[in-house]
DRENDO-1510 file (C-alpha; in Angstrom, 1 decimal, always signed):
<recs>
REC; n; res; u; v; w
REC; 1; UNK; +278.4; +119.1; +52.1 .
REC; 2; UNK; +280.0; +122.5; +52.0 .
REC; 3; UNK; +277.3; +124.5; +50.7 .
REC; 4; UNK; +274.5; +123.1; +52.5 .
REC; 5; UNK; +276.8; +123.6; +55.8 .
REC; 6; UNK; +277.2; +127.1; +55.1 .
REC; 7; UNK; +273.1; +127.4; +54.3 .
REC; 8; UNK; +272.0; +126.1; +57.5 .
REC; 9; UNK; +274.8; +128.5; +59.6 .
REC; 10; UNK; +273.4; +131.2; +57.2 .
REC; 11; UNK; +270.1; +130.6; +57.8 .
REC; 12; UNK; +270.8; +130.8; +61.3 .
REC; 13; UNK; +272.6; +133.6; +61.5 .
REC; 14; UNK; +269.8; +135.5; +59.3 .
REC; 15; UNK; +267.3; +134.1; +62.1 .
REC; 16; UNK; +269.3; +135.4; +64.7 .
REC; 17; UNK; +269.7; +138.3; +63.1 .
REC; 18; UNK; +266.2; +138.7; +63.0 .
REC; 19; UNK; +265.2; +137.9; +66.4 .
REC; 20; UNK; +267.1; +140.5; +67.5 .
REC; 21; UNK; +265.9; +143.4; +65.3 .
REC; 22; UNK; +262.1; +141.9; +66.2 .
REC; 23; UNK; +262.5; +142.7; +68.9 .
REC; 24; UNK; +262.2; +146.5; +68.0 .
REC; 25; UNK; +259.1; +145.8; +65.5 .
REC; 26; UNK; +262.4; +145.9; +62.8 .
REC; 27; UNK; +263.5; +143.4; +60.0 .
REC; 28; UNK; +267.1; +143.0; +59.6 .
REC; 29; UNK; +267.3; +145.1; +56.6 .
REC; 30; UNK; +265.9; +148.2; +58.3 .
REC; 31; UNK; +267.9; +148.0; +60.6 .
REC; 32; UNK; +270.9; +148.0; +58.1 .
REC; 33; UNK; +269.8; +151.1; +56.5 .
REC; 34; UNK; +269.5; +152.4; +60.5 .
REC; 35; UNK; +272.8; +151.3; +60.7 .
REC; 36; UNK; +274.0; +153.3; +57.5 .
REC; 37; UNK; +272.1; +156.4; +58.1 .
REC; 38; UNK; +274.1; +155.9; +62.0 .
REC; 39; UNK; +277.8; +156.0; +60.1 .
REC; 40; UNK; +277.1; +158.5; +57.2 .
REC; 41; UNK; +275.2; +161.3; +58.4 .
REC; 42; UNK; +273.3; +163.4; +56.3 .
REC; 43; UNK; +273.1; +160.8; +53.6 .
REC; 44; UNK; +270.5; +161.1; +51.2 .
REC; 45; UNK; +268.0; +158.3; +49.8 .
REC; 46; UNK; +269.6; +157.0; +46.7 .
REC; 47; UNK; +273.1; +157.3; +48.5 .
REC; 48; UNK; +271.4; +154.9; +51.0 .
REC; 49; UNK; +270.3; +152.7; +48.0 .
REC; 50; UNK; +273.5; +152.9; +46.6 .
REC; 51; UNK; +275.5; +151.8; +50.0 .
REC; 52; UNK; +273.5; +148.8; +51.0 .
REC; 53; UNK; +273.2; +147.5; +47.3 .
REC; 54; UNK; +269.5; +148.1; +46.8 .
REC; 55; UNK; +267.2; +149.3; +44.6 .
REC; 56; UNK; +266.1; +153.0; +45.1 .
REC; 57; UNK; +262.2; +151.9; +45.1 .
REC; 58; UNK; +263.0; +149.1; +47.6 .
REC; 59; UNK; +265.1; +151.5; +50.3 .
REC; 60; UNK; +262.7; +153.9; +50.4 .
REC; 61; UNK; +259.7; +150.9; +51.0 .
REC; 62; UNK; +261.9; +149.9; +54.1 .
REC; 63; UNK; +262.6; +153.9; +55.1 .
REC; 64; UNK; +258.7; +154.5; +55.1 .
REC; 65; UNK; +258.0; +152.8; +58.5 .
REC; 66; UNK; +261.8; +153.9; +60.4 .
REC; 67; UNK; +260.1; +157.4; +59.0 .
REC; 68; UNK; +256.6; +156.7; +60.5 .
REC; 69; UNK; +257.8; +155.0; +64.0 .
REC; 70; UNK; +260.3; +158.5; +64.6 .
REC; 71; UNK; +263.9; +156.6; +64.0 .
REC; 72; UNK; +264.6; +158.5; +61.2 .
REC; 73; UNK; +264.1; +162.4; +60.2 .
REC; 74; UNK; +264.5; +163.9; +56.4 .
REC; 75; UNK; +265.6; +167.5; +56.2 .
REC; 76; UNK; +265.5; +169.3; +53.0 .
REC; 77; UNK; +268.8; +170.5; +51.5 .
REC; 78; UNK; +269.0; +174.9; +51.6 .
REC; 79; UNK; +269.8; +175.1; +48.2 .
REC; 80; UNK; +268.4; +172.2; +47.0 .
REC; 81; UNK; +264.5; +171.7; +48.2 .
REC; 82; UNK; +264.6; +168.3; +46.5 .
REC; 83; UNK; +267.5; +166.4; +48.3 .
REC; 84; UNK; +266.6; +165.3; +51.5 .
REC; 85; UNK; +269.2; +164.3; +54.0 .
REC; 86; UNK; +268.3; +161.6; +56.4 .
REC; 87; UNK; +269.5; +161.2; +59.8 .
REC; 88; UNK; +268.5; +159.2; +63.0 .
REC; 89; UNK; +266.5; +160.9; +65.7 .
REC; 90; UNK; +267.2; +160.3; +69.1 .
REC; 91; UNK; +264.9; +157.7; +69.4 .
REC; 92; UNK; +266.7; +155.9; +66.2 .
REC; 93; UNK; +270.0; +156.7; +67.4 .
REC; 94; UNK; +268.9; +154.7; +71.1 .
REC; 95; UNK; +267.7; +151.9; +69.4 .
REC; 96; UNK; +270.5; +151.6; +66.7 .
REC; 97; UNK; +272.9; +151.5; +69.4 .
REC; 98; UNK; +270.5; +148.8; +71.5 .
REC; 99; UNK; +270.7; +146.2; +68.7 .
REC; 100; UNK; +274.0; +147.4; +68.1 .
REC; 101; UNK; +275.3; +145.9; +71.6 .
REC; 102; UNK; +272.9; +142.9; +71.7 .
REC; 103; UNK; +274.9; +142.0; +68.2 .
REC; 104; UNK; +278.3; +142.6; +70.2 .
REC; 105; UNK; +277.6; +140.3; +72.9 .
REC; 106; UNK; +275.8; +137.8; +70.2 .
REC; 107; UNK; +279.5; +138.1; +68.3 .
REC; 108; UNK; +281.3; +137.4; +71.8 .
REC; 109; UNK; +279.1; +134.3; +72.0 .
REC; 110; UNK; +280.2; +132.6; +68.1 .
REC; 111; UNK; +283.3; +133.3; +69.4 .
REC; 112; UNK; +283.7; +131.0; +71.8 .
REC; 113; UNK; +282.5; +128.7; +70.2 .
REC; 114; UNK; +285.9; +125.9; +69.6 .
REC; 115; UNK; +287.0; +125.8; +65.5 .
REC; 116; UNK; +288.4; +122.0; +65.9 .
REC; 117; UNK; +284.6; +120.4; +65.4 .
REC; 118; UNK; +283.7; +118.0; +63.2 .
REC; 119; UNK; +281.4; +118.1; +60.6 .
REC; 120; UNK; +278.0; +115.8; +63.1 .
REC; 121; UNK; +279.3; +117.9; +66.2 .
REC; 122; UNK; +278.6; +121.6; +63.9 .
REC; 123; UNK; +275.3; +119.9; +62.3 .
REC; 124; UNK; +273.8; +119.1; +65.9 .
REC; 125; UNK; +275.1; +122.2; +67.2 .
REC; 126; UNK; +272.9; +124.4; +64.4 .
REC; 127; UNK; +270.2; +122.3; +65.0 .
REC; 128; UNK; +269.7; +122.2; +68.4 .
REC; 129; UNK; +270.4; +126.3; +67.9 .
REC; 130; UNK; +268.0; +127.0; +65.7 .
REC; 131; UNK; +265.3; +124.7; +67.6 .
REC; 132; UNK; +266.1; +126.8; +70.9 .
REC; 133; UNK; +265.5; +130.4; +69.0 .
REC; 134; UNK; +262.4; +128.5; +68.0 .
REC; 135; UNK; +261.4; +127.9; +71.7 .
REC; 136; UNK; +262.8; +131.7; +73.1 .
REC; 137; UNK; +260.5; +133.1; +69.9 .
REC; 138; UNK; +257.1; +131.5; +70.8 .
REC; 139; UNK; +257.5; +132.2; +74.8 .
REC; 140; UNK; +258.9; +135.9; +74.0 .
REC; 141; UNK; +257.2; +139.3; +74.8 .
REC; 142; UNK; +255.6; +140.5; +71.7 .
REC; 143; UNK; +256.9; +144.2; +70.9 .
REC; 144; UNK; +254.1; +146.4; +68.7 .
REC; 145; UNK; +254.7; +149.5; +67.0 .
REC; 146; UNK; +253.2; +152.4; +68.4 .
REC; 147; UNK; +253.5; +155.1; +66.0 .
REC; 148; UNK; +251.6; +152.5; +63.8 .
REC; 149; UNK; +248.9; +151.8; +66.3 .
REC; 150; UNK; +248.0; +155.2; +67.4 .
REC; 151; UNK; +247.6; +156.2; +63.3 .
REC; 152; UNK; +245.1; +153.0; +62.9 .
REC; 153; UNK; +243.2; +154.3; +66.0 .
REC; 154; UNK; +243.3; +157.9; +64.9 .
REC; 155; UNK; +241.9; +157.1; +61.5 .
REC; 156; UNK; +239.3; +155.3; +63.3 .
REC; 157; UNK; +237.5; +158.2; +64.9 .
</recs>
């Protein structure tokens, strides 16, 4: 019972989490390695790998389109041409600290949430949850990413 309680909450929480970074034309995990590349500045790639537990290969897959869409800018070490640090521009910074907030006020809302349930009361909580992100996913704005867009059209002409 346990384990497929703490499934269903996780796999709520992980399409929560989601929602929120679609918003911005990110998955979660981008916006982790936004997140990162917020609190260390001037980290480099595999440092990034290293702190969120992922393969080098796989970070810099993610890093690829935060690069393209202008939320994230390398700059080359003096000494060392090879190292690139990475840091958020200001367009990365803005949104990093958007989904920051909207996970603050998401937080606010778990918390209020009363800890003396029972086991049903939790159960039909999560899934009347996850049927209303459902609903507020097919009736929300679709966000594109423009950086993206205005490459596919360039390469067009």
């Amino acid at each position: 019972m346990f384990l497929r309680q703490y499934r269903e909450i996780f796999c709520v929480l992980t399409n929560a989490a989601e929602q929120i970074t679609g918003q911005y034309s990110l998955s979660f995990e981008q916006y982790l390695l936004l997140k990162q590349i917020h609190e260390q500045r001037n980290i480099t790639l595999s440092e990034l790998a290293d702190d969120t537990r992922t393969t080098r290969s796989a970070a810099a897959r993610k890093l690829r389109a935060l690069l393209l869409d202008g939320y994230v800018e390398q700059e080359a070490k003096m000494d060392d041409r090879r190292v690139k640090y990475l840091r958020l521009t200001p367009k990365g910074e803005h949104v990093e600290d958007d989904i920051h907030q909207v996970f603050l006020q998401s937080a606010k809302t778990w918390n209020q949430i009363p800890s003396d349930l029972s086991d049903e009361t939790i159960n039909d909580f999560f899934t009347r949850y996850q049927n209303n992100l459902a609903v507020w996913d097919r009736n929300r704005p679709k966000f594109h990413r423009p950086v993206l867009r205005e490459r596919h059209q360039a390469s067009q002409e």
